[in-house]
VEXDREN-2710 file (C-alpha; in Angstrom, 1 decimal):
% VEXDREN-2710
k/r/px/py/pz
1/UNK/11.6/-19.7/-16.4
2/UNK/14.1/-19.7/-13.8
3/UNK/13.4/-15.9/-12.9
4/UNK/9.7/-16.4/-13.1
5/UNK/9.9/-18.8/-10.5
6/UNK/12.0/-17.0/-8.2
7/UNK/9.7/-13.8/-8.7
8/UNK/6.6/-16.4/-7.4
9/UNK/8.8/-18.2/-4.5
10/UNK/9.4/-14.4/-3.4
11/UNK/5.8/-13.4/-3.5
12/UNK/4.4/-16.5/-1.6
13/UNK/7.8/-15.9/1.0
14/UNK/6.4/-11.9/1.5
15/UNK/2.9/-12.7/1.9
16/UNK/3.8/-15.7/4.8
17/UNK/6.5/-13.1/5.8
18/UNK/3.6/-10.1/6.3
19/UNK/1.1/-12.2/7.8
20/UNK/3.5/-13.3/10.6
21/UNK/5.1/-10.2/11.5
22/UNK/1.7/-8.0/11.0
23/UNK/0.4/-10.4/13.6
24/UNK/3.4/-10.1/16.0
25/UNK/3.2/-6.8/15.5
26/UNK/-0.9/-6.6/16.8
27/UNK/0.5/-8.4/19.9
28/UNK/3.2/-6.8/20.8
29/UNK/3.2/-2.9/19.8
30/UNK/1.4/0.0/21.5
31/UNK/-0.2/2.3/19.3
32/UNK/1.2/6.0/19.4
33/UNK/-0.8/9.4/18.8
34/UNK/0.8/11.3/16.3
35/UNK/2.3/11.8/12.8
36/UNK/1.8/12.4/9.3
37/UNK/1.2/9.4/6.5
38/UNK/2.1/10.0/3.1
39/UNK/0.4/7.5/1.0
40/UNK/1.0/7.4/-2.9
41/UNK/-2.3/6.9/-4.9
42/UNK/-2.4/6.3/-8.2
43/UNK/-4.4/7.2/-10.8
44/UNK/-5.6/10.6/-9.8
45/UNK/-9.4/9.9/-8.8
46/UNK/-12.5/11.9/-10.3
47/UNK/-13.8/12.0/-7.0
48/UNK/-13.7/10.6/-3.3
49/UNK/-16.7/8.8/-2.1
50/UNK/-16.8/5.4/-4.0
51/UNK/-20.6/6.1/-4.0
52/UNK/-20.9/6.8/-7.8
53/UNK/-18.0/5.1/-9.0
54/UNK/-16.0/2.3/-7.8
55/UNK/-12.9/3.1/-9.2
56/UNK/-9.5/2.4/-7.3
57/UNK/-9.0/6.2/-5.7
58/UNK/-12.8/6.5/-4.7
59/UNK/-13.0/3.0/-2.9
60/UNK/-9.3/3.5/-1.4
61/UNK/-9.4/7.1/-0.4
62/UNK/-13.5/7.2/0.3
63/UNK/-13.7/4.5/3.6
64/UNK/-11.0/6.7/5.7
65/UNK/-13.7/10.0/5.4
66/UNK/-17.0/8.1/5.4
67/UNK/-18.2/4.7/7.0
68/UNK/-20.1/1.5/6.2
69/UNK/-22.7/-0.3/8.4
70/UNK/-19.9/-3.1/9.2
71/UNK/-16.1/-4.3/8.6
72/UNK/-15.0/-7.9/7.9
73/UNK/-11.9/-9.7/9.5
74/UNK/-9.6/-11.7/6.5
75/UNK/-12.1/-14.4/6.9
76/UNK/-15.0/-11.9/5.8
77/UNK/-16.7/-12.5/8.7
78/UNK/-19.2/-9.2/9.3
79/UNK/-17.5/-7.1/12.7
80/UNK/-19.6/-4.0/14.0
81/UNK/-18.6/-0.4/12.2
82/UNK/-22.2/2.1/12.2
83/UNK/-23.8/-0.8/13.2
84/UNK/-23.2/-2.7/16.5
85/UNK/-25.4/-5.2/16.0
86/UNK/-27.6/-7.4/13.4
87/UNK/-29.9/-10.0/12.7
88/UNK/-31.9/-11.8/9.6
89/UNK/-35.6/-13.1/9.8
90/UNK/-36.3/-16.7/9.1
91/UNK/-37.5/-16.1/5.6
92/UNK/-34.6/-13.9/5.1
93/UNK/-36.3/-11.5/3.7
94/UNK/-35.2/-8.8/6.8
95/UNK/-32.4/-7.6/7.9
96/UNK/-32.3/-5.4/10.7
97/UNK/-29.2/-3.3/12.3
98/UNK/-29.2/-1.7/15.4
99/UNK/-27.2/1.6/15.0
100/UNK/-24.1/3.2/16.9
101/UNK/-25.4/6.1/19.4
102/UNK/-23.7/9.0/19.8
103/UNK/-22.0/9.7/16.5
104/UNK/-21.3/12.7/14.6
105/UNK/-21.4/13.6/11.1
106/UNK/-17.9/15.8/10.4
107/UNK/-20.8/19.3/10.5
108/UNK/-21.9/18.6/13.5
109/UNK/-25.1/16.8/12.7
110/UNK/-26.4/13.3/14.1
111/UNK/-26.3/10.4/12.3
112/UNK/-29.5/8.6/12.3
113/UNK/-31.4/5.9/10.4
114/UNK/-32.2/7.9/7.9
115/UNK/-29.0/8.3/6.6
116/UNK/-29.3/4.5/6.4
117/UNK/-32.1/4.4/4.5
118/UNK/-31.4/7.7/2.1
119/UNK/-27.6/5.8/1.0
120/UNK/-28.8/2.2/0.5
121/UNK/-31.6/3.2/-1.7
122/UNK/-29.3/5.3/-2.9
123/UNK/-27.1/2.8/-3.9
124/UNK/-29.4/1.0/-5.7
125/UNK/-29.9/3.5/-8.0
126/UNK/-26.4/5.2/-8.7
127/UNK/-24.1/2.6/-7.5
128/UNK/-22.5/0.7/-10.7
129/UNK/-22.6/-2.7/-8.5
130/UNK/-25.5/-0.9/-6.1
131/UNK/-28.5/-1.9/-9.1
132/UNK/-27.5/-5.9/-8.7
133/UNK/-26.5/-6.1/-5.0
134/UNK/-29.3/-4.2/-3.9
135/UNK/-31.9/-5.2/-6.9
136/UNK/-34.8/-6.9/-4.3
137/UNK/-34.4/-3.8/-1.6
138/UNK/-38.1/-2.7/-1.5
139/UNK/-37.6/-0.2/1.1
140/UNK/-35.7/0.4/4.5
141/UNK/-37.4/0.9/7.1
142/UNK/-36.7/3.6/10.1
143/UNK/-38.7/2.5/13.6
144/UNK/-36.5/4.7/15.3
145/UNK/-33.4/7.1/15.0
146/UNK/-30.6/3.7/16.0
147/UNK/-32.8/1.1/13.8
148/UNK/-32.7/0.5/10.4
149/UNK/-34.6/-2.4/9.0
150/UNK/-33.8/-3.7/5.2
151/UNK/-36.3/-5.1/3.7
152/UNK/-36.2/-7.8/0.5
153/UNK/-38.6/-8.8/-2.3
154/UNK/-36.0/-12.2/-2.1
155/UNK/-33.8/-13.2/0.2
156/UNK/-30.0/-12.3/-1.1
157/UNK/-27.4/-13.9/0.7
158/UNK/-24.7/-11.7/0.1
159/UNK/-26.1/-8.6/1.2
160/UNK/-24.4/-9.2/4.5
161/UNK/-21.4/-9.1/3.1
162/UNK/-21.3/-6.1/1.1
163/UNK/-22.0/-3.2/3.2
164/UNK/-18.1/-2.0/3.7
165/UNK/-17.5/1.5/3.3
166/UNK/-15.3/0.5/0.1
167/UNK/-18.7/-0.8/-1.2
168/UNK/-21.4/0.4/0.4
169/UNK/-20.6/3.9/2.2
170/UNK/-23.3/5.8/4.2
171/UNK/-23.8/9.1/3.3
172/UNK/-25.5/12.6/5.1
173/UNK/-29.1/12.1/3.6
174/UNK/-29.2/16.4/4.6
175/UNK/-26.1/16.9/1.8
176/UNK/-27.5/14.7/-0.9
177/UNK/-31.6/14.7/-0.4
178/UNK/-32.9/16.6/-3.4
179/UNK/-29.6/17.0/-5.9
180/UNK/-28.1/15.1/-8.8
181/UNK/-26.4/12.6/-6.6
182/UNK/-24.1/11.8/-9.4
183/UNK/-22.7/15.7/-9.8
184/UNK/-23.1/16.7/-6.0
185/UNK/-20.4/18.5/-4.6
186/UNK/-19.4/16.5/-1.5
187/UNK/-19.0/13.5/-3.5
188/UNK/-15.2/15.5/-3.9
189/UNK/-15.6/17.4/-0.6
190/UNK/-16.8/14.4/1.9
191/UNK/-18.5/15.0/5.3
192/UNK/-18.1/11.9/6.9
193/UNK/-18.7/9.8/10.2
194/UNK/-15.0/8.4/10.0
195/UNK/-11.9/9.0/11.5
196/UNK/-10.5/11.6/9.2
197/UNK/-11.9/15.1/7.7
198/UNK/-11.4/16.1/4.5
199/UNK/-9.2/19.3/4.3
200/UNK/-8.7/19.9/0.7
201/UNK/-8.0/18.8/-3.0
202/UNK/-5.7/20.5/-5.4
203/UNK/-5.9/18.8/-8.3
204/UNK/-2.9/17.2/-10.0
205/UNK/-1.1/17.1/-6.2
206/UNK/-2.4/16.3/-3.4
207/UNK/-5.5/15.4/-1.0
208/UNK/-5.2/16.3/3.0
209/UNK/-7.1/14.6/5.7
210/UNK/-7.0/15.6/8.8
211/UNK/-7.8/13.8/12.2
212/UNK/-11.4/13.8/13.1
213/UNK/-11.3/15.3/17.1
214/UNK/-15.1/13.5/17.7
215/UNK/-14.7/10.3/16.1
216/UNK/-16.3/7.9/17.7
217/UNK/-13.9/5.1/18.6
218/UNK/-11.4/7.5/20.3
219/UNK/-8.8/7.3/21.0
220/UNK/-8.4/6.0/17.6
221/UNK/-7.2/7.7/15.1
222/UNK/-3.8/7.6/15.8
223/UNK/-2.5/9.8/13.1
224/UNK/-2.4/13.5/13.0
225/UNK/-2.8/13.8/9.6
226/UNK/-3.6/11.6/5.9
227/UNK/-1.7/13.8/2.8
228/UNK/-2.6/11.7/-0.3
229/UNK/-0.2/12.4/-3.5
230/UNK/-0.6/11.8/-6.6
231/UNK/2.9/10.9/-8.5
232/UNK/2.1/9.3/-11.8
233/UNK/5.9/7.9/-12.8
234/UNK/6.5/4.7/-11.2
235/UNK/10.5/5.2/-10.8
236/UNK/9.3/8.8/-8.7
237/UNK/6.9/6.8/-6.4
238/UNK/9.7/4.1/-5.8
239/UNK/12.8/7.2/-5.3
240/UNK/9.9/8.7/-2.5
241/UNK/9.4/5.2/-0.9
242/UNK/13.1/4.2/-0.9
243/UNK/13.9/7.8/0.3
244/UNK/11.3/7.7/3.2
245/UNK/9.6/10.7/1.4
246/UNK/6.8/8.6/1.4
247/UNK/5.7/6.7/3.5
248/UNK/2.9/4.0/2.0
249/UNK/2.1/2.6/-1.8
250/UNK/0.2/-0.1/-3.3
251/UNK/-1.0/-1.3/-6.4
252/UNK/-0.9/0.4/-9.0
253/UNK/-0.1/3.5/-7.0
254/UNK/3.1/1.6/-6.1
255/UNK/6.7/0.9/-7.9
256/UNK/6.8/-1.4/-10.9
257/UNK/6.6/-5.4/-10.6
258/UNK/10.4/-5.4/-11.5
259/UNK/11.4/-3.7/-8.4
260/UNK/9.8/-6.0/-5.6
261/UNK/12.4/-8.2/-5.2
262/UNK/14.8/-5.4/-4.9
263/UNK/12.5/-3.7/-2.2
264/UNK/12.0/-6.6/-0.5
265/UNK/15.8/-6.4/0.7
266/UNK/15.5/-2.8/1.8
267/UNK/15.7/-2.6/5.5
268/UNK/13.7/0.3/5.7
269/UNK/11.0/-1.1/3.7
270/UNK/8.4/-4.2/4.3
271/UNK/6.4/-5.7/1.2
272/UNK/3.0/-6.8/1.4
273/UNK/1.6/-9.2/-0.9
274/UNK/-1.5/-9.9/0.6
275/UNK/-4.5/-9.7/-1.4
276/UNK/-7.9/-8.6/-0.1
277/UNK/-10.2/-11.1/0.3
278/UNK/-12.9/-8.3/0.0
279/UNK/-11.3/-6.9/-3.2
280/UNK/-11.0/-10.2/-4.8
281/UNK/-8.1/-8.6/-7.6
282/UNK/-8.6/-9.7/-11.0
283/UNK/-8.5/-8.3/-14.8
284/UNK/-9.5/-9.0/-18.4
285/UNK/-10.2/-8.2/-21.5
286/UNK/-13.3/-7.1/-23.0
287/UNK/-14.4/-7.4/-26.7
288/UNK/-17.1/-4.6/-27.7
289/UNK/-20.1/-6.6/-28.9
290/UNK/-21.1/-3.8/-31.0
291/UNK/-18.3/-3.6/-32.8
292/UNK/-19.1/-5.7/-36.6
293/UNK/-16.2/-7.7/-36.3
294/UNK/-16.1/-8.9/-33.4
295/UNK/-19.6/-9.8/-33.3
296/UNK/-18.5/-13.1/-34.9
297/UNK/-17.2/-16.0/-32.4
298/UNK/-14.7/-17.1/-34.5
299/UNK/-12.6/-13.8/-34.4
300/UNK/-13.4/-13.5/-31.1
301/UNK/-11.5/-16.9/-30.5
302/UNK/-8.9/-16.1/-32.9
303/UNK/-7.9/-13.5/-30.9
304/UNK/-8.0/-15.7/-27.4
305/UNK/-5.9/-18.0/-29.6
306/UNK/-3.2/-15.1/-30.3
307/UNK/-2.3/-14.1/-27.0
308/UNK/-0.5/-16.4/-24.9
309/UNK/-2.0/-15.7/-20.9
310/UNK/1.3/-17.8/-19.7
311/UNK/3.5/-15.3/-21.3
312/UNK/1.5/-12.2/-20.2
313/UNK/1.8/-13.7/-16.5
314/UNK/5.6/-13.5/-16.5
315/UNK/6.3/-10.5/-18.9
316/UNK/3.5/-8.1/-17.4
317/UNK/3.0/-9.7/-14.5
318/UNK/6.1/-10.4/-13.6
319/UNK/5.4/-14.1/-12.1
320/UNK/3.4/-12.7/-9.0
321/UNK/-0.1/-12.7/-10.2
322/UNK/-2.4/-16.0/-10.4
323/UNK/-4.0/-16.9/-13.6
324/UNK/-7.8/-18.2/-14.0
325/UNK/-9.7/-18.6/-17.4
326/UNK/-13.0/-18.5/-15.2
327/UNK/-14.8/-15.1/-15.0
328/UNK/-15.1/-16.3/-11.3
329/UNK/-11.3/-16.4/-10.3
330/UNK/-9.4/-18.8/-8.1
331/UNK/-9.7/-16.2/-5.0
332/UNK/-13.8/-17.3/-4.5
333/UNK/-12.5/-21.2/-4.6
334/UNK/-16.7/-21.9/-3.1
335/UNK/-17.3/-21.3/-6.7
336/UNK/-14.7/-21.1/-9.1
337/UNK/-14.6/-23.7/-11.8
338/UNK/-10.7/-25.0/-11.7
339/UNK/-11.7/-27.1/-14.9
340/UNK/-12.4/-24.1/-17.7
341/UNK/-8.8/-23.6/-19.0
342/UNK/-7.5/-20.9/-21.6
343/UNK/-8.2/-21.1/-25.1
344/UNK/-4.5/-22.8/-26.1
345/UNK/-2.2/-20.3/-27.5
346/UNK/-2.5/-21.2/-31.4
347/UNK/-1.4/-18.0/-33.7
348/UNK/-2.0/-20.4/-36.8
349/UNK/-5.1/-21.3/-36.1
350/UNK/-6.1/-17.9/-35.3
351/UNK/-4.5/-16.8/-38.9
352/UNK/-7.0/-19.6/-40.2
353/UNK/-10.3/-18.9/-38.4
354/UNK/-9.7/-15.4/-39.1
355/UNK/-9.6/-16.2/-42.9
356/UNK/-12.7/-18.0/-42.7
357/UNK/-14.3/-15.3/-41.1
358/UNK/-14.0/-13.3/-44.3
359/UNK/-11.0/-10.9/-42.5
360/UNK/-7.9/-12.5/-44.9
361/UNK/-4.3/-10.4/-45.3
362/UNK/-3.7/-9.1/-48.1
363/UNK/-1.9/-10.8/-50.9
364/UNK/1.4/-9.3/-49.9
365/UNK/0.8/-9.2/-45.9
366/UNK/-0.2/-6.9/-43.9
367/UNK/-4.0/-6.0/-42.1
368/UNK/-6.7/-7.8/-41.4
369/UNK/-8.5/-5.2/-39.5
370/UNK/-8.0/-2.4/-37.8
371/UNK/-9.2/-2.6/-33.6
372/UNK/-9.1/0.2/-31.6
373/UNK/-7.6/-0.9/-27.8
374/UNK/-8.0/0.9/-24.5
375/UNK/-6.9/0.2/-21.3
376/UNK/-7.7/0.8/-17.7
377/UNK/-5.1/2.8/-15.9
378/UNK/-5.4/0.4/-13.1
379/UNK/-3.8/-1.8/-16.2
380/UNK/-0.2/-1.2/-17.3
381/UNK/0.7/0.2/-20.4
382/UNK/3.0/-3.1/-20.9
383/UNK/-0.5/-5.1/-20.6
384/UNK/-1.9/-3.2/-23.5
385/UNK/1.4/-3.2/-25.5
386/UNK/1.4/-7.2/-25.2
387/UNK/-2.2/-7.4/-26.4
388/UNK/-1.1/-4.8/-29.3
389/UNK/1.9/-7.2/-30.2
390/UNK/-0.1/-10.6/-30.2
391/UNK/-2.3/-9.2/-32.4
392/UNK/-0.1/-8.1/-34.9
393/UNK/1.4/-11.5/-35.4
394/UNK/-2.1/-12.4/-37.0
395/UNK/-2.6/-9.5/-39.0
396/UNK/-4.9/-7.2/-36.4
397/UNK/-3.3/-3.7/-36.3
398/UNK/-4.6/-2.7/-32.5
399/UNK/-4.1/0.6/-32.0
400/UNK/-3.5/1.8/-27.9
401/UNK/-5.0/5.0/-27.2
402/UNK/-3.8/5.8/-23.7
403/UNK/-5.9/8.1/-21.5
404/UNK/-6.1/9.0/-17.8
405/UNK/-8.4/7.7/-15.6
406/UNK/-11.2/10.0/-15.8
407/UNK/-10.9/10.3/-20.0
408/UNK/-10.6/6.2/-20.1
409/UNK/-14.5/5.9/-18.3
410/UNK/-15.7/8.3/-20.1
411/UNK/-14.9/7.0/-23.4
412/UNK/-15.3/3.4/-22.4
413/UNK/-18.4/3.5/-20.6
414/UNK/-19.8/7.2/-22.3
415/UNK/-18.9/7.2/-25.7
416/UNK/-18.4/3.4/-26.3
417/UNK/-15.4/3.8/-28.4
418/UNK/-13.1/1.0/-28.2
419/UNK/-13.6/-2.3/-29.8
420/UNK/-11.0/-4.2/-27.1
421/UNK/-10.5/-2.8/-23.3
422/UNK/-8.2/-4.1/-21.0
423/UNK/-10.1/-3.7/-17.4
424/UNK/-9.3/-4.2/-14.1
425/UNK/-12.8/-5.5/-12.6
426/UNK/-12.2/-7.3/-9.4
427/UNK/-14.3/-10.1/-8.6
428/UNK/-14.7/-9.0/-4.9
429/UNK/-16.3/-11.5/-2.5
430/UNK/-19.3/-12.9/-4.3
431/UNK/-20.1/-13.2/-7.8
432/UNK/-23.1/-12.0/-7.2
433/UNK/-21.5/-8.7/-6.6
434/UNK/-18.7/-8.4/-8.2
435/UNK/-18.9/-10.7/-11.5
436/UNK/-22.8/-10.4/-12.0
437/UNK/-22.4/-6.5/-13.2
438/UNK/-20.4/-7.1/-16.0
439/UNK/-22.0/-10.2/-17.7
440/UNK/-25.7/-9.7/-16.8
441/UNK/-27.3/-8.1/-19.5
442/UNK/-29.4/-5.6/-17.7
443/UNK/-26.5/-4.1/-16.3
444/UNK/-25.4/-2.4/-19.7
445/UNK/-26.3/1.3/-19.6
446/UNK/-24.4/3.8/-21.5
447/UNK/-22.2/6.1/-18.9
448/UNK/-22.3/3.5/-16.1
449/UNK/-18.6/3.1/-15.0
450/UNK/-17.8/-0.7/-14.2
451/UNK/-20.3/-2.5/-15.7
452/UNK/-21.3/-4.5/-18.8
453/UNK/-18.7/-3.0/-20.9
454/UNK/-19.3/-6.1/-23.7
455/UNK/-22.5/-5.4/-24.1
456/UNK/-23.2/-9.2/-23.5
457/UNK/-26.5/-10.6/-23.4
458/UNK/-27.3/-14.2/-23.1
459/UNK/-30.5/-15.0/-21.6
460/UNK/-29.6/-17.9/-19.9
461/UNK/-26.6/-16.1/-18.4
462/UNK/-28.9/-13.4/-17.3
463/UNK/-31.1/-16.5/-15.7
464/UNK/-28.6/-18.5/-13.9
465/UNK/-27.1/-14.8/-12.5
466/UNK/-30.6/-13.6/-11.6
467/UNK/-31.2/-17.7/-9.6
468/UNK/-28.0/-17.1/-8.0
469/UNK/-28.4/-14.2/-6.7
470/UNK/-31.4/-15.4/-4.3
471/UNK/-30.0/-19.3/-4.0
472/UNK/-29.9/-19.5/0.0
473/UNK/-28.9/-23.6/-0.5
474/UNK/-24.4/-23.6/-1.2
475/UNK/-24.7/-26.4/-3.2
476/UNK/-27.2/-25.6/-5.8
477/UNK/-25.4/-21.8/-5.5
478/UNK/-22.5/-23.2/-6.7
479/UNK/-23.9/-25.4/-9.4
480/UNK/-25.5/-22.0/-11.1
481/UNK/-21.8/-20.0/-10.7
482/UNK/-20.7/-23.5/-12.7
483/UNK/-22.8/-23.4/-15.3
484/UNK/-22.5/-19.8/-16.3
485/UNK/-18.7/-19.7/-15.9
486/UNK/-18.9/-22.4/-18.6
487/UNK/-21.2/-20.7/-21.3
488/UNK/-19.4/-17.2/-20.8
489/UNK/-16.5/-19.1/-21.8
490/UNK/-18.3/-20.5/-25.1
491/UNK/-19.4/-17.4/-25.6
492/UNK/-16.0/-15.6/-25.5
493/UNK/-17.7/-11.7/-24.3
494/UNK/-13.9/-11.5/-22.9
495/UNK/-10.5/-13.2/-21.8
496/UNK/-10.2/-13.2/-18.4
497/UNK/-6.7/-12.9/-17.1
498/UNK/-7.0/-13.8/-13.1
499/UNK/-6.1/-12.0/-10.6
500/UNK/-3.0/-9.6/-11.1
501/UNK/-0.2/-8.8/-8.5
502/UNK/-1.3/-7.0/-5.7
503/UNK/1.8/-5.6/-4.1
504/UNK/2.1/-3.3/-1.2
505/UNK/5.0/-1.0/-0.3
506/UNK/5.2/0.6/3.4
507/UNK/8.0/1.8/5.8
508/UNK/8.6/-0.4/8.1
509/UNK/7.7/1.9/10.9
510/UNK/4.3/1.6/9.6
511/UNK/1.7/-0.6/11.5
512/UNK/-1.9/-1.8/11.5
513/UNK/-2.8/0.0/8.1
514/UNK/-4.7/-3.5/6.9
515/UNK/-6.3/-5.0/9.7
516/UNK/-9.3/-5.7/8.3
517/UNK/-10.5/-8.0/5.2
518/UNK/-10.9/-4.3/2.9
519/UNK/-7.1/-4.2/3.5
520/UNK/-6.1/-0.9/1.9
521/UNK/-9.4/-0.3/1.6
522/UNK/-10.0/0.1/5.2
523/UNK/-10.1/3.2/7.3
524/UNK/-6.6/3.6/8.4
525/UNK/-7.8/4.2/12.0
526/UNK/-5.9/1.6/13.8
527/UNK/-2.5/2.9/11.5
528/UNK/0.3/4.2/13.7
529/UNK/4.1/4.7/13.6
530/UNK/6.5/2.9/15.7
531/UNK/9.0/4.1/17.5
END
């Protein structure tokens, strides 16, 4: 207990610690031109543009090539990006942006409304989160090359808030018009408006991005050059960082949990536990409602009953994440529910309901049932192992299959087979966005990446989502996010962990790669090196 503390009196000391000497540091330093970032990403990505896909690589790597419509400070207030300005009818039911002049996609071409138009309608269709957060688009209109008006069936007041480049990137409408969107060739090969070009990918190595001559904001970028590597083994990415071979990590492209406190003392090295307010971290774990067995409640909570969330959060976690039952985490406090609480850690009870569910141990021990467990690589192995242990105390014999990141979707979210899945689906910065995908029923499509992996279907889940999602009044919002936090957790389609430790490991002569509320996320155009 003693340790676990320390680890979380540490993290809230290097958070208060980064925010006061990364705002010194805006003050005070003069960017410099020049210099090459290494940055350690893991795991490998099966693309670039988050367009697709929102995995970790995609939505990380993706926003320093291409560009959204705005950026948002920590406070996720909306600041100008492809757009300079903005503006909402009365009914809400408009939206219009007045577009930057005079920039360049990385061929050459002009960047016009009609890009606009082509990616958000776009996005509604291929986007995993891009069918909820854009579901009463009816059509964007184009009055003129720097104009593009979105137009709503109902109003949906989070729309302004999701057009990041993380989220929502614009894309050439001449590359993509007329192909299989989800198979085209620059989704792994950008051409961007941002401030870096892509150079090239060798697979299993390395990504180069190279400083974009026209970008608009000039003289930004600073850097001369972006080389993205891709080291799997957490001790090499920690030798690299504590070596200066690299130069940036984070997450769960960074060293292991055990080692912060060590880093922390480095003096080379400055730790960042911020978390995004536009990422909104957060894992769980998902039952597969199609699976027999866990069709029935009561193994379902037999199994919430056998793992112990306080134990996770010091073993896996380390002491630095934040626990929440609530499918809505602590990090959206407007509308988190601070009163659902985790099923209490009872391995008896489990052994009993699990009896009376017809799923009894043999006479002389042994199985109950077999489950078939996979896990997010954005999850550690340790997560899964801890599930797999907790289980066997009550009989279940889980079996981890391990795959990388690519292999994992595809048999999550493809074939479907896993009964239990440890994800990593952040909550971001409305539910509406970030929660609604995975419990609204008609987001489950087989081979969409990040969304309804259960399953689940309640229709008065899919009702209070659907009534949320075009709620302009806060209060009443929030009473719909309340009610269907509650019935989720009757209804057991998961176990939601809260929002895991999101650590960040950079040289210290490393500045201004997070100004913004995307944090990593961001473009790295203000980064620089310090003398």
């Amino acid at each position: 207990m003693k340790q676990w503390t320390a680890a979380r009196t540490f993290a809230r000391q290097a958070a208060v610690a980064a925010i006061a000497v990364f705002a010194a540091w805006s003050v005070a330093a003069q960017p410099r031109a020049g210099g090459t970032l290494t940055w350690l990403v893991n795991p490998v990505p099966a693309s670039i543009v988050p367009l697709t896909t929102t995995a970790g690589g995609n939505a990380e790597i993706g926003p320093k090539i291409v560009e959204g419509l705005l950026t948002y400070d920590y406070d996720l207030k909306p600041r100008p990006l492809l757009a300079t300005a903005w503006s909402q009818s009365k009914d809400g039911l408009q939206y219009t942006f007045e577009l930057r002049k005079g920039v360049k996609w990385h061929d050459g071409r002009d960047f016009t409304s009609a890009d606009v138009a082509f990616s958000i309608l776009t996005l509604k269709q291929v986007h995993p989160r891009g069918r909820g957060t854009f579901a009463n688009v009816v059509d964007v209109k184009t009055p003129d090359a720097h104009t593009a008006v979105i137009v709503l069936s109902k109003p949906s007041p989070f729309l302004l808030t999701a057009l990041a480049a993380t989220e929502s990137p614009i894309v050439p409408r001449h590359l993509y018009e007329g192909t299989d969107i989800a198979s085209n060739k620059y989704n792994s090969a950008p051409v961007g408006t941002g401030p870096f070009v892509f150079k090239e990918w060798v697979q299993g190595s390395h990504i180069i991005l190279e400083r974009n001559p026209n970008y608009w904001d000039k003289p930004k970028p600073y850097l001369d050059r972006v080389v993205v590597r891709f080291v799997l083994d957490s001790a090499a990415r920690a030798a690299a960082l504590e070596s200066g071979a690299a130069d940036l990590a984070n997450g769960t492209g960074g060293i292991p949990l055990s080692d912060v406190e060590r880093f922390g003392k480095l003096p080379g090295v400055q730790i960042d536990a911020r978390i995004s307010p536009y990422l909104g971290s957060h894992q769980q774990i998902y039952f597969n409602l199609d699976t027999p067995a866990l069709q029935k409640i009561e193994v379902r909570r037999a199994i919430a009953q056998a793992i112990d969330v306080n134990a996770f959060a010091k073993t896996v976690w380390y002491g630095y994440g934040t626990l929440s039952a609530s499918p809505i985490g602590k990090g959206i406090s407007r509308y988190h529910d601070a009163s659902i609480q985790p099923y209490p850690f009872n391995p008896k009870e489990a052994e009993a309901a699990l009896d009376a569910a017809g799923f009894k141990r043999p006479a002389a021990g042994g199985t109950r049932l077999k489950l078939r467990v996979l896990y997010n690589p954005f999850q550690e192995r340790r997560a899964a192992d801890f599930v797999r242990q907790s289980l066997g105390r009550i009989g279940i014999d889980a079996v981890v299959e391990s795959y990388d990141f690519a292999t994992y979707v595809t048999k999550a979210y493809t074939d479907r087979a896993f009964d239990i899945t440890l994800e990593s689906l952040t909550n971001l910065f409305d539910p509406t966005v970030g929660v609604q995908r995975v419990f609204w029923s008609k987001n489950f499509k087989v081979g969409l990446p990040f969304s309804n992996a259960a399953h689940y279907v309640n229709p008065e889940v899919d009702r209070l989502l659907e009534a949320a999602a075009v709620e302009v009044d806060e209060g009443k919002r929030r009473q719909l996010f309340v009610d269907f936090q509650n019935i989720v957790h009757r209804d057991i389609p998961s176990i939601e962990l809260g929002a895991n430790p999101a650590i960040t490991v950079a040289a210290k002569k490393v500045r201004d790669y997070a100004p913004t509320g995307e944090h990593i996320r961001g473009s790295f155009a203000d980064l620089y090196f310090a003398p």
